[in-house]
C-alpha positions in Angstrom: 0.0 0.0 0.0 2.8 2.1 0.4 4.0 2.0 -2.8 0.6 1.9 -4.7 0.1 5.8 -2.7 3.7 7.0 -3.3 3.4 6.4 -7.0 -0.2 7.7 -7.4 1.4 11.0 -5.3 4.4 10.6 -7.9 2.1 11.7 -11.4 4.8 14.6 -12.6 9.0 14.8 -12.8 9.9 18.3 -12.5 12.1 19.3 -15.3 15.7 20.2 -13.1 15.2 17.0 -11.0 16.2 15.0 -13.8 19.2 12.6 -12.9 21.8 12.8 -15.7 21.6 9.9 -18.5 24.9 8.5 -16.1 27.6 9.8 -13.7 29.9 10.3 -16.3 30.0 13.9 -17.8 32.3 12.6 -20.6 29.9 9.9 -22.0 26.8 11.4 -20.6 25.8 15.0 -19.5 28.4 17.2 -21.5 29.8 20.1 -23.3 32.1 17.9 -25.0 29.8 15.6 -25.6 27.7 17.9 -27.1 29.9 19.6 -29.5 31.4 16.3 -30.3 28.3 14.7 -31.6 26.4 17.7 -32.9 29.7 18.1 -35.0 28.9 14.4 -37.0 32.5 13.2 -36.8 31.2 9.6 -37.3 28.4 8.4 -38.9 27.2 6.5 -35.9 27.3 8.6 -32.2 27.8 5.5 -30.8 31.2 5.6 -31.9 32.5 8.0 -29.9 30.9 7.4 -26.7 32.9 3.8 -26.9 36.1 5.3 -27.1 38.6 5.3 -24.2 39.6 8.4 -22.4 43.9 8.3 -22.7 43.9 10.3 -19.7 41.2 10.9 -16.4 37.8 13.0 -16.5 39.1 15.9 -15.1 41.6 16.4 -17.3 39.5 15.8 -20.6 37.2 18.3 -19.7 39.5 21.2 -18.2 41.7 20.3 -21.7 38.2 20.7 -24.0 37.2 23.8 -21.9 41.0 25.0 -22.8 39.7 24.5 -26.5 36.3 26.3 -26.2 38.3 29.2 -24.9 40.9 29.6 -27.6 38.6 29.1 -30.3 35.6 31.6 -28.6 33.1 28.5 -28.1 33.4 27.8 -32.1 35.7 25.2 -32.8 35.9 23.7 -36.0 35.4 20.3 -37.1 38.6 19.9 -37.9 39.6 21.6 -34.2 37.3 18.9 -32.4 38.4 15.9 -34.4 42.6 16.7 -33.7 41.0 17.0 -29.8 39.5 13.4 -30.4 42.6 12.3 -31.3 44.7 13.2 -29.2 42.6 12.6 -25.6 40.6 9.3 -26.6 42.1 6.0 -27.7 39.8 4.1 -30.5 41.0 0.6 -29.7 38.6 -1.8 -28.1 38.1 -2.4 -24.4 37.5 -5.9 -25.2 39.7 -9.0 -26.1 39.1 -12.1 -28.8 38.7 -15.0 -26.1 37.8 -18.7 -26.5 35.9 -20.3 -24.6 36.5 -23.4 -22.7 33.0 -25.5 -23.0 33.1 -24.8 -26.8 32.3 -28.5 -28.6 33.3 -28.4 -32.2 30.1 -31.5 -32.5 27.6 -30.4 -29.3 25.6 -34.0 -29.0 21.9 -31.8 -30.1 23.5 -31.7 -33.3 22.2 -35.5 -33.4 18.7 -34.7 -32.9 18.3 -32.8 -36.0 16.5 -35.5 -38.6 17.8 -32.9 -41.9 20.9 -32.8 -42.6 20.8 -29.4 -44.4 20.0 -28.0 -40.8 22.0 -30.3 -39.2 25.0 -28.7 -41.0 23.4 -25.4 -40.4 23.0 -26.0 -36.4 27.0 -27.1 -37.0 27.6 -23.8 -38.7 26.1 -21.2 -36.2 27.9 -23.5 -32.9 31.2 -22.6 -34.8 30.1 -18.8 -34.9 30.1 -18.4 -30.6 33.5 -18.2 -30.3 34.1 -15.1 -33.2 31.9 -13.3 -30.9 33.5 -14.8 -27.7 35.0 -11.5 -25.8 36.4 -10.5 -22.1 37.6 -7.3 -20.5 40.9 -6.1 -21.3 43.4 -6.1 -18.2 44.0 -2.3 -19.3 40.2 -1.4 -18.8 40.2 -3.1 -15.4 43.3 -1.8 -14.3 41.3 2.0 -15.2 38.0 1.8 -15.7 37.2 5.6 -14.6 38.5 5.7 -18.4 36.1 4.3 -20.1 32.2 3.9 -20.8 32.6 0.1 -20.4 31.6 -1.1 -16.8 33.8 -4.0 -16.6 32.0 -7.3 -15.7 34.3 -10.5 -14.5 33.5 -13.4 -16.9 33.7 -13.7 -20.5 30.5 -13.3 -23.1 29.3 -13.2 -26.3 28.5 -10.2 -27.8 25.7 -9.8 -29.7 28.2 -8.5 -32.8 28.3 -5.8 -35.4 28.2 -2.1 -33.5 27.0 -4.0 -30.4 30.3 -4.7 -28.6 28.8 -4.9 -25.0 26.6 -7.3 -23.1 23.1 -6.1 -23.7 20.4 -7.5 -21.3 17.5 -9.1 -22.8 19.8 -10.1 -26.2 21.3 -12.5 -23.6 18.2 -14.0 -23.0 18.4 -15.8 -26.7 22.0 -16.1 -26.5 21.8 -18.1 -22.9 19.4 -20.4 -24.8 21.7 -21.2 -27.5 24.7 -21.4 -25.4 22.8 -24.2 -23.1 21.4 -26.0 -26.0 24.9 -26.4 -27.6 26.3 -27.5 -23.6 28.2 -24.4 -23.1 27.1 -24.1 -19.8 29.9 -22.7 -18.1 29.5 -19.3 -20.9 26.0 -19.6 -20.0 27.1 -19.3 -16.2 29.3 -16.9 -16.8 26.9 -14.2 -18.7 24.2 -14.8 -16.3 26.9 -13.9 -13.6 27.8 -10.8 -15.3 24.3 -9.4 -15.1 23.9 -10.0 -11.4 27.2 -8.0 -11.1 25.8 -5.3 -12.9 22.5 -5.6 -11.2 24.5 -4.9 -7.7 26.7 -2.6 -9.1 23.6 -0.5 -10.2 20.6 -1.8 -8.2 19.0 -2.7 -11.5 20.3 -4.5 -14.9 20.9 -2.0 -17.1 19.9 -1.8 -20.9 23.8 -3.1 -21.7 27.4 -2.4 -20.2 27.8 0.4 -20.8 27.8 3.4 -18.4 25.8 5.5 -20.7 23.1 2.9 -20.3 22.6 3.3 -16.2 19.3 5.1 -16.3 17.8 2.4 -18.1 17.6 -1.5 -18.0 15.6 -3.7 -20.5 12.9 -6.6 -20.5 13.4 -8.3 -16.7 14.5 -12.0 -17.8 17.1 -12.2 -15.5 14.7 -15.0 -14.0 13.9 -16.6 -16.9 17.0 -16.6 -17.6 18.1 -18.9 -14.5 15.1 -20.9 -15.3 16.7 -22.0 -18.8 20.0 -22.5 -16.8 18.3 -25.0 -14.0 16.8 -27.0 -16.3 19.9 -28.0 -18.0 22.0 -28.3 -14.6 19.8 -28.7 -11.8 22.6 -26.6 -10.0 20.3 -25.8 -7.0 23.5 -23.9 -5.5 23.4 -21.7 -8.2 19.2 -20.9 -7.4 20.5 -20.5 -3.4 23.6 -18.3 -4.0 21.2 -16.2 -6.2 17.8 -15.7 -5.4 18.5 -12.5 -3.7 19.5 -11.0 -6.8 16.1 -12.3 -8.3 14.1 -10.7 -5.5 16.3 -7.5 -5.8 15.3 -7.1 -9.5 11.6 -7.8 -8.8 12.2 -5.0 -6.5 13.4 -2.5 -8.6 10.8 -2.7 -11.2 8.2 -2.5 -8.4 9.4 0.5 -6.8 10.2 2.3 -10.5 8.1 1.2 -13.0 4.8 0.6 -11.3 1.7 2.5 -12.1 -2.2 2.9 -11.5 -4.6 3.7 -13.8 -8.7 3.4 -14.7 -10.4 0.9 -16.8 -13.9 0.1 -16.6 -14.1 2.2 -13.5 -11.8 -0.1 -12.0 -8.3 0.7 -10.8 -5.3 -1.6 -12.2 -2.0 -1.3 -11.0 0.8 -2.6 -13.5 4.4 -1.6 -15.2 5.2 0.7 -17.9 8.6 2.1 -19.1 9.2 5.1 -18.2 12.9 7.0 -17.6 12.5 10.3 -16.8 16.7 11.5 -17.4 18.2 14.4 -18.7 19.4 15.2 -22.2 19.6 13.1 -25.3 21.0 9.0 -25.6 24.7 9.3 -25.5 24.4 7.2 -27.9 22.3 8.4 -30.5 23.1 11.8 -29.0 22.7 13.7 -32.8 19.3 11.8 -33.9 17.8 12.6 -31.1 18.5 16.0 -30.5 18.1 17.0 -33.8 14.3 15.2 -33.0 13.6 17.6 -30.2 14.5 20.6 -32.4 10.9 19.7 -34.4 8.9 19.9 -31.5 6.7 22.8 -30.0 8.7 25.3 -28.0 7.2 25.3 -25.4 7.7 21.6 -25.7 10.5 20.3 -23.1 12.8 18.5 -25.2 13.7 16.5 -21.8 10.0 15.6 -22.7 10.8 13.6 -25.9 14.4 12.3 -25.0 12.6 10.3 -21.6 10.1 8.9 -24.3 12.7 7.6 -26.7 14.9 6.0 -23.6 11.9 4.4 -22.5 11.0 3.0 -25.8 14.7 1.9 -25.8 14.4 0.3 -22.6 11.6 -1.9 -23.8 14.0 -3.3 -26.5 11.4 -2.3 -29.3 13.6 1.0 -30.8 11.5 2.4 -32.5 8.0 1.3 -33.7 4.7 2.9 -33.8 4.2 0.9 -31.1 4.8 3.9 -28.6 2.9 6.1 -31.0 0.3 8.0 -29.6 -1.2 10.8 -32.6 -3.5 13.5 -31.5 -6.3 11.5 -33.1 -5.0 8.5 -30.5 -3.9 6.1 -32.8 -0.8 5.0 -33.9 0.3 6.7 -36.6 2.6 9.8 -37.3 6.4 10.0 -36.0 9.1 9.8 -33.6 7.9 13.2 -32.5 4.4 11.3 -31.4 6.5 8.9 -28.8 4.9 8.5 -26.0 6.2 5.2 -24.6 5.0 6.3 -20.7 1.4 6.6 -21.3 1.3 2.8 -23.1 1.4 -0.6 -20.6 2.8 -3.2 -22.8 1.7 -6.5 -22.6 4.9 -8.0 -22.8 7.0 -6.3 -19.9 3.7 -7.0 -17.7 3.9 -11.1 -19.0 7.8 -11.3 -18.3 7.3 -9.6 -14.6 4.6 -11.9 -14.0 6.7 -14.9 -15.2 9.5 -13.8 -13.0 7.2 -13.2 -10.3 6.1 -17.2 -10.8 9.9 -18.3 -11.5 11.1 -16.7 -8.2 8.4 -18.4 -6.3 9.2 -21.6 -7.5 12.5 -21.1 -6.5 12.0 -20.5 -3.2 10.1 -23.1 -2.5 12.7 -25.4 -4.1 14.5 -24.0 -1.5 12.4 -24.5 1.4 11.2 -20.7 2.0 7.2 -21.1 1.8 6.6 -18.0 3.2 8.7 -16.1 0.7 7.6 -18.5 -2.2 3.6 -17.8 -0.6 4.6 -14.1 -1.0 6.0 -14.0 -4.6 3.0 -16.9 -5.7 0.0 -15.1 -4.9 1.8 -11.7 -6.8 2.4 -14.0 -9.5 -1.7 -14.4 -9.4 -2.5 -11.1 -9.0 -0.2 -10.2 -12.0 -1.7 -12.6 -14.0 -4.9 -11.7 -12.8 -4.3 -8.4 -13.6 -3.1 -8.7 -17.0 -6.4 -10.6 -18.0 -8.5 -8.0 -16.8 -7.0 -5.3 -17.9 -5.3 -6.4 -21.1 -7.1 -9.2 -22.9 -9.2 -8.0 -25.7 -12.7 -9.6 -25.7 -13.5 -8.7 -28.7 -10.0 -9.4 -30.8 -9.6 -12.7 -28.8 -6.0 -11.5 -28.0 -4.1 -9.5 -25.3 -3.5 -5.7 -26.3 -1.1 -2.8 -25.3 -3.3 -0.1 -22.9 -3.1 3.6 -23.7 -3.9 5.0 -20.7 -4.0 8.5 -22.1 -7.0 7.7 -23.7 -8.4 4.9 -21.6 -8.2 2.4 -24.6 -6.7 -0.6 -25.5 -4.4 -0.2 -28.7 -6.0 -2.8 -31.1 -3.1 -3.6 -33.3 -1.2 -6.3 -34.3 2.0 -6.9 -32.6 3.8 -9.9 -31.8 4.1 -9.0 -28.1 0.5 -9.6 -28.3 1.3 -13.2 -27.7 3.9 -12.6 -24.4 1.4 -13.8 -22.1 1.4 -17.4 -23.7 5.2 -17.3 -24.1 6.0 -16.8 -20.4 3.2 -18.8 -19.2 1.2 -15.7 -17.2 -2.1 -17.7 -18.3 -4.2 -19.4 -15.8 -5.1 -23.3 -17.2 -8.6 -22.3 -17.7 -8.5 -19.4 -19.6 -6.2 -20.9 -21.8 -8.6 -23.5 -22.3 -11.4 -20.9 -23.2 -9.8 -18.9 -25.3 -6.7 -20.6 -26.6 -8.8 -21.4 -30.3 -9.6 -17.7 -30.0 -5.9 -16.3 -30.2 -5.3 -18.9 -33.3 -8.6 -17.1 -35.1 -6.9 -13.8 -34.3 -3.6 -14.9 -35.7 -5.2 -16.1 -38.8 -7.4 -13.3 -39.3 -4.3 -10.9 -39.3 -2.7 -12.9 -42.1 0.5 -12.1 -39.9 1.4 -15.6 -40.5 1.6 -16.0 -44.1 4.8 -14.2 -45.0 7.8 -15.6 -46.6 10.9 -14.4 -44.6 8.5 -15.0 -40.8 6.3 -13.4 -38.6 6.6 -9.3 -39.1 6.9 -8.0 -36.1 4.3 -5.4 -36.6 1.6 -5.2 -39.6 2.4 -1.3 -39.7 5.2 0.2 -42.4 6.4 3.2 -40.7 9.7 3.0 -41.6 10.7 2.4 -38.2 12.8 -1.0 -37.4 10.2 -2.5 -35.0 7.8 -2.6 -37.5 6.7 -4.4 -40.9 8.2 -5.6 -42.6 11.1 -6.5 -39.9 10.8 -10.0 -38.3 12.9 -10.0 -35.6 14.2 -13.6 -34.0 13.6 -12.6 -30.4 10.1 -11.8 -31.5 9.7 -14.9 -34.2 10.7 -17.1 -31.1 8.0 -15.4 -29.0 5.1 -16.0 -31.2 6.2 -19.6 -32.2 6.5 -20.7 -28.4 3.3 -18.9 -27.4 1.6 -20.7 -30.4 3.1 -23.9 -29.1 1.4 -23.1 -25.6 -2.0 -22.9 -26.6 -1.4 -26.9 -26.3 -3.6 -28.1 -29.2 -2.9 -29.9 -32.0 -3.8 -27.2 -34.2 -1.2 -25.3 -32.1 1.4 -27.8 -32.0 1.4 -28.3 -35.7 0.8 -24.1 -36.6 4.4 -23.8 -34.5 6.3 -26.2 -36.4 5.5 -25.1 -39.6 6.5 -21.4 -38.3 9.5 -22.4 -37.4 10.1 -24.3 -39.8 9.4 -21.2 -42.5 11.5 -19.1 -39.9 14.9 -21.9 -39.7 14.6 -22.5 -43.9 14.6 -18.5 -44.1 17.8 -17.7 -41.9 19.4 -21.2 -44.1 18.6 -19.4 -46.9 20.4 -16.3 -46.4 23.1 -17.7 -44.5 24.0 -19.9 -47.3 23.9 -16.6 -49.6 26.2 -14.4 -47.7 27.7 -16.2 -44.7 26.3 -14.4 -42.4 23.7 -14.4 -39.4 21.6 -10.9 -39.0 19.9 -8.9 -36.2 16.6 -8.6 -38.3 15.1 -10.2 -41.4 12.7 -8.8 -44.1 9.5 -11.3 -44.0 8.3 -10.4 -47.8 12.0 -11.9 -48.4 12.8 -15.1 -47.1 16.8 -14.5 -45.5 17.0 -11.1 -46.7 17.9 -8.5 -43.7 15.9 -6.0 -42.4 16.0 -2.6 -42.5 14.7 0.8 -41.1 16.6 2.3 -37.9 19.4 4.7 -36.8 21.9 2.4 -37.8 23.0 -0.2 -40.4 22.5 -3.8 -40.6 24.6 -5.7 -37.9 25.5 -8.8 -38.5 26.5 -11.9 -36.1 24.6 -12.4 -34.7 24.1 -13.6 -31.2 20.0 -14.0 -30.8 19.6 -14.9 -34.5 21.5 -18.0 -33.9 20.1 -18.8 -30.6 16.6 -18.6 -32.2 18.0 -20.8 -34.9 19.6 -23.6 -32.5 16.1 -23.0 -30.2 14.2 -24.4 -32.6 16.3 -26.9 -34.2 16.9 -28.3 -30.8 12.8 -28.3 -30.2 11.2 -29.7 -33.9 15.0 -30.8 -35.5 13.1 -34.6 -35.7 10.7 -32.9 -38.0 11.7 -30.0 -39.5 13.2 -30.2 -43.1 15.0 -27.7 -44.8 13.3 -28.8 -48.3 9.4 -29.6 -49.1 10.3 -33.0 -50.1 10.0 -35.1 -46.9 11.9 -37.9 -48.6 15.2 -35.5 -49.8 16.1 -34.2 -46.5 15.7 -36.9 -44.0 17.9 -38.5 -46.6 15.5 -41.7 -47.6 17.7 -43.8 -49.5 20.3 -41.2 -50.6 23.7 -40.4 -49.2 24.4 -37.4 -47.1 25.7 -35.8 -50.0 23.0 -36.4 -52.3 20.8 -34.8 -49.6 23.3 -31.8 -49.6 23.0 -31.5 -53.3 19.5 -31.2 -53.2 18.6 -28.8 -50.7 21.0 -26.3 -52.1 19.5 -27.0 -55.6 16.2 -26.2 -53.6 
C-alpha cells in the first residue's frame, strides 16, 4: 500500500530534477559531448561514446574547456576531431577469447532428422566463439577511463556495432549457449548481469555506463530458469535468489503505475525513464528530434520517451505512437512510450514473479515462495483483466492516455502465452480464440517470418522486420496454446522461420539482427543504424528451434530429400542447395 500511494502521489517529474543519463559527464551529460556529436564526426554517435579516455575526467574536460576558450566556443570540425585524437584511444576495451565448454560436435546436433540443418545448427555453434569477448586487463586496471563497466566473466557479444553485453539479447544467447552445452558461458553471462544488477541496483539496458538510467525486458529470471533445467545446479538458485528478489524489487518500486479501466483501478508496469538530455548514444538523432517539436515543448519531454522506448528493446516502432487522433500513426515526434502498458514487460514480470516463487520453494522458503505466488496471481490476474481483448480474442497494449486498449497487431500480443502468465482455464477458453486472431491478421503468411508489426512506418520494429527474439515469442506462445492445431501451426512457423535464416546464410555467410518477411533470408531494414550482422540472438533462435522440432523440420518440401531416404548425405546436400 505504500508503494501503490507514493506512486499515485508521484504523477509529474519536475524538469531540473532530472538525474543525468549516467555519472559520467564525458559519455553522458556534457559540453564535450555535445559539440562532439552535434559536429557528426562519425556516422554513428555510438562511436565516440565507446572510445577510451587516454587520460582521467578531469583532465579531458578542463583540456576541451582550454579549447572552447581559444577558439571563442566555435571550434571547427577539424579543431574537435585533432582533440578526439589526441585525448581518446579508439581501440577496443575488449579481447578475442575462446571459450573453454566450446564442442566443435555439441551432442543436439544428433537430434536434428535434416541434414541441411543439421550442417546449419553445425555452422552457427562454430560462430560463438568469433563473438566470444572479455575485459581487457587495461580497462580493469582503469575503468574511470572508459564507458565500459567491466563485468568478471567472459561473453558473447551480440556482434556488429554491439560490442557490450546487452540484457535481454542474452536472454536468446543463454538459450543457444545451453542447448549447444556451453554451460559454463552460459554461467558466466548470467553472472555478469547480477554484477551489474549490484553494481547498479538494477540491470541496465547493456554495459555500458551511458546505459545506467535504463535496463531492459526483466528476464534475469527466466533466464536462470533455462540454466536449471539443463543443470539442476540448486546452489546456483541458493547463492542467487536474492539478486532475483532484488530485480523484482526495482521494477516494483520504479516502474509501477495505477490507472482506470472500466471504472476499476489496475496497477501494472510501464517504461518510463524520466533522465536528462539526449542518448549518448544516439546523442545527434535525437537532439536533432527535439529541435521539431513545440517550444514550449521540453525536449527532456521527448528524449525520456525515446529512452523508455529503448528500454523496452522495441527502438522504434509505432508501437509507442500515440497521434493526436489516439492512434498509432505519425512519428518519432508522437513517442509516448510512458502513457502505453505493454503487454509483454507486464507477461515477463509476471513470469518472474512465478519463476522466483518456485524457486524458493525449491529451497524451502514457503513463506517467501507464498509471497511472490500469490503476486504471481495477482499479475496474471491483472493482465487478464486489464489487457485481454474480448473482442479481438488477444491481449492488447493499454493507452492509458485515452483509456483504450491499442488494437493492433504486434507480436508482443502473444507474451502472455510465451511466459506462461495464463491461468489453465482461460487458456482452455480462449486458446482457439488467439489462433482465429492470428489467422485473421494474415500475420502468418509471410515468406521471410512473422513481421513483427503489420504497420510500415519505416521504423525498425515494425513491418516488414521480423525480428528472431520476436519470431521465437510467437512460435513458443503458439506452441502453448497446447492443441494440436497449435502444435502443428508452431512447427511449420518455425520451420518457414529456420529454412529463411538457411537461406540467407547460405547466400552471404552471415547471421543478422533482423530479417525482411516479404524476403525469405534477406535482412531487415529501417533504424538509426546499419544492418549488424553476427549475430548472437539470431542464432540462438535458430539452435532453439532446431533443438525443439530438429526430428521434423526439413529444410526442403520434399519429406523424402532431407531426412535422406535412400540417398547419401551428400546427395541430400546436393538437393537442398539446388532447392
Amino acid at each position: 500500500m505504500r508503494l501503490f500511494l507514493l506512486l499515485v502521489g508521484l504523477t509529474t517529474v519536475i524538469a531540473d530534477d532530472l538525474p543525468p543519463t549516467c555519472i559520467r559527464p564525458v559519455y553522458c551529460n556534457s559540453t564535450l559531448l555535445h559539440y562532439v556529436q552535434m559536429a557528426r564526426l562519425y556516422p554513428d554517435s555510438k562511436t565516440f561514446v565507446d572510445f577510451q579516455m587516454r587520460k582521467d575526467e578531469n583532465a579531458t574536460l578542463s583540456a576541451f574547456q582550454e579549447l572552447l576558450d581559444r577558439t571563442n566556443h566555435n571550434p571547427t570540425k577539424e579543431d574537435l576531431q585533432e582533440f578526439v585524437v589526441d585525448f581518446f584511444d579508439e581501440t577496443s576495451e575488449l579481447e578475442e577469447w575462446k571459450p573453454d565448454d566450446h564442442k566443435e560436435n555439441p551432442p543436439f546436433l544428433a537430434k536434428i532428422r535434416d541434414q541441411g540443418f543439421r550442417e546449419f545448427a553445425k555452422a552457427l555453434n562454430d560462430i560463438w566463439p568469433t563473438l566470444a569477448r572479455r575485459v581487457k586487463p587495461s580497462v580493469l586496471e582503469k575503468p574511470e577511463q572508459s564507458s565500459l563497466v567491466p563485468m568478471t566473466h567472459g561473453f558473447i557479444v551480440p556482434g556488429g556495432r554491439f560490442k557490450e553485453i546487452y540484457y535481454w539479447d542474452a536472454y536468446w544467447i543463454i538459450e543457444g549457449l545451453l542447448i549447444t552445452d556451453m554451460t559454463e558461458t552460459a554461467k558466466g553471462m548470467i553472472e555478469n548481469l547480477i554484477e551489474l544488477l549490484y553494481k547498479f541496483g538494477h540491470i541496465p539496458n547493456g554495459s555500458r555506463w551511458y546505459y545506467q538510467e535504463r535496463s531492459q525486458p526483466p528476464l534475469l529470471a527466466a533466464m536462470i530458469k533455462l540454466y536449471y533445467e539443463k543443470t539442476k545446479d540448486i546452489e546456483f538458485i541458493r547463492k542467487y535468489i536474492s539478486a532475483l528478489e532484488k530485480e523484482l524489487e526495482y521494477w516494483l518500486d520504479t516502474h509501477l503505475i495505477a490507472f482506470n479501466k472500466d471504472d476499476r483501478v489496475y496497477t501494472l508496469l510501464r517504461y518510463y525513464i524520466p533522465s536528462a538530455g539526449p542518448r549518448p548514444e544516439s546523442y545527434y538523432e535525437d537532439y536533432e528530434l527535439a529541435q521539431k517539436l513545440d517550444k514550449n515543448t521540453d525536449p527532456n519531454d521527448i528524449y525520456a520517451d525515446l529512452k523508455s522506448a529503448a528500454e523496452s528493446g522495441w527502438d522504434f516502432s509505432t508501437r509507442w505512437f500515440i497521434s493526436e487522433s489516439g492512434d498509432n500513426s505519425g512519428n518519432l515526434t508522437n513517442l509516448n512510450t510512458k502513457n502505453v502498458i505493454p503487454v509483454d514487460l507486464n507477461a515477463i514480470f509476471a513470469g518472474a514473479l512465478q519463476i522466483t516463487a518456485n524457486f524458493q520453494a525449491i529451497l524451502k522458503n514457503p513463506r517467501r515462495a507464498a509471497h511472490w505466488g500469490y503476486m504471481a496471481e495477482q499479475w496474471r490476474s491483472s493482465i487478464e483483466q486489464a489487457l485481454w481483448d474480448e473482442e479481438d480474442g488477444v491481449w492488447h497494449d493499454y493507452d492509458i492516455l485515452n483509456n483504450k486498449p491499442r488494437r493492433y497487431f504486434y507480436t508482443s500480443n502473444l507474451a502472455p502465452l510465451w511466459m506462461n502468465a495464463v491461468e489453465k482455464p482461460f487458456l482452455a477458453k480462449h486458446g482457439a480464440r488467439v489462433l482465429e486472431y492470428l489467422h485473421e491478421s494474415q500475420a502468418l503468411e509471410y515468406p521471410g517470418g512473422v513481421p513483427v508489426s503489420l504497420v510500415n512506418s519505416g521504423e525498425q520494429w515494425d513491418f516488414p522486420n521480423a525480428w528472431p527474439p520476436e519470431v521465437s515469442i510467437v512460435v513458443t506462445a503458439i506452441q502453448n496454446i497446447g492443441s494440436e492445431e497449435s502444435s502443428k501451426l508452431a512447427k511449420e512457423l518455425a520451420q518457414v522461420w529456420v529454412r529463411a535464416c538457411k537461406s540467407g546464410f547460405t547466400e552471404k555467410k552471415q547471421m543478422f539482427e533482423k530479417y525482411d518477411a516479404l524476403n525469405a533470408g534477406k535482412y531487415g531494414g529501417g533504424g538509426e543504424y546499419t544492418v549488424q550482422d553476427g549475430f548472437g540472438w539470431s542464432n540462438g533462435v535458430v539452435l532453439e528451434f532446431l533443438d525443439r522440432y530438429g526430428a521434423v523440420l526439413t529444410s526442403v518440401d520434399s519429406v523424402d530429400a532431407s531426412a535422406n531416404n535412400g540417398q547419401s548425405n551428400e546427395e541430400s546436400e546436393t538437393d537442398s542447395k539446388e532447392k
